[in-house]
C-alpha positions in Angstrom: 4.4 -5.8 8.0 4.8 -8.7 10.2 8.4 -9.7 8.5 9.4 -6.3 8.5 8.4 -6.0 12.4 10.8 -9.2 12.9 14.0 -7.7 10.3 13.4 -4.1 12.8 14.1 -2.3 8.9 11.9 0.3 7.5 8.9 0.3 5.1 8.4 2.3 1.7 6.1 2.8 -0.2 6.7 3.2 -4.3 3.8 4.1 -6.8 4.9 4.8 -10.2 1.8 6.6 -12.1 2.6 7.3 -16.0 2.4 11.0 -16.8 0.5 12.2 -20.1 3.8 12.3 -22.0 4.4 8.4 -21.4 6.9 8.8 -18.9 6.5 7.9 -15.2 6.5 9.5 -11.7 7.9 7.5 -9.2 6.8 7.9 -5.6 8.6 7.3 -2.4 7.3 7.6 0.8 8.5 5.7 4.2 5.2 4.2 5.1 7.7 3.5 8.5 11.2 3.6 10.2 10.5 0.7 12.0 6.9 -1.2 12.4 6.6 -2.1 16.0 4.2 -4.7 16.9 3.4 -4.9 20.5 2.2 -8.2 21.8 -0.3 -6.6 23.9 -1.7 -4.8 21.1 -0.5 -6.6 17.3 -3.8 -6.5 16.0 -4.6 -2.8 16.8 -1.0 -2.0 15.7 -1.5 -3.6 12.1 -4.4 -2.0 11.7 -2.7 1.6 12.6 -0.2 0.7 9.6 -2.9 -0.7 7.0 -4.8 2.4 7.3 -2.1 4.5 6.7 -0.8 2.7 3.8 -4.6 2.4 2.0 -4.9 6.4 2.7 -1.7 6.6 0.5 -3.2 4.1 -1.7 -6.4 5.5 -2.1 -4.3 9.1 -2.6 -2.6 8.0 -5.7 -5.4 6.1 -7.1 -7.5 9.4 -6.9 -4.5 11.0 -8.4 -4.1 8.1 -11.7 -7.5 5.9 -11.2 -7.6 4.7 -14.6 -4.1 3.3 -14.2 -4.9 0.4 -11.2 -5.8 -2.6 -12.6 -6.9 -5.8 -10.9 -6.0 -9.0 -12.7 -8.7 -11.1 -10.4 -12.1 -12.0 -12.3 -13.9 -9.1 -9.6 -16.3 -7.9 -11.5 -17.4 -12.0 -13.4 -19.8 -12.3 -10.4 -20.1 -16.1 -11.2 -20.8 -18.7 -9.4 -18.2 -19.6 -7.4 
């Protein structure tokens, strides 16, 4: 969000969930034209943008949620 503050270009969001016939929906929504990031306020306006984008997120993961897969040991609950 920060580099794409600094290039003034817009931000999309794609989410491609597999449909029962084994092809694929793609998704395409502008998350924004332009992120603007007010030194006054940066923190306040990231958080405006990260909220929107993981109430998309969580949209399409209710939509598909057995197609999201985390790669990262979450779940191992070693010690680490």
């Amino acid at each position: 969000l920060i580099m794409a503050s600094r290039l003034k270009c817009p931000v999309l969001l794609v989410f491609a969930l597999r449909t029962e016939t084994g092809d694929y929906e793609v998704h395409m929504e502008k998350l924004a034209d332009r992120i603007k990031l007010p030194r006054k306020d940066r923190e306040s306006a990231l958080r405006g943008y990260l909220e929107t984008y993981a109430e998309r997120l969580e949209h399409y993961a209710c939509k598909a949620p057995h197609q999201w897969f985390n790669f990262y040991d979450f779940w191992d609950g070693g010690d680490q």
